[in-house]
Phi, psi and omega in degrees: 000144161223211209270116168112333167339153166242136190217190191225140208236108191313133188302341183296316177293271194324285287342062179286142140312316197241151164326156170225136166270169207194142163254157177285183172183024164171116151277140172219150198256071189279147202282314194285285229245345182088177196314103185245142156293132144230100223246163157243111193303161199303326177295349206129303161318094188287129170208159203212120194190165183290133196317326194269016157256020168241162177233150178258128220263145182296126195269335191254122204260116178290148178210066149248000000 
């Protein structure tokens, strides 16, 4: 992932029912915990965990 992906944010972070999209809008490569994310969902709202509560959302459409 990097900075402007659009990605989908785990309910577990948001507590959110449902997945929430998001652009990233920072990586960072922490020493204790490994790779935290910090994306902002389309409302405003900032949130930031560790990479594997995120998906990376399909930008490209087969159209075969």
């Amino acid at each position: 992932m990097k900075t402007g992906d659009r990605v989908l944010i785990a309910p577990q972070v948001t507590g959110r029912a449902d997945w929430t999209e998001a652009t990233v809008i920072e990586v960072e490569k922490n020493p204790y915990v490994g790779i935290v994310i910090t994306a902002k969902a389309d409302d405003g709202e900032i949130f930031f965990e560790k990479e594997d509560m995120f998906r990376l959302l399909d930008s490209e459409v087969c159209t075969q």
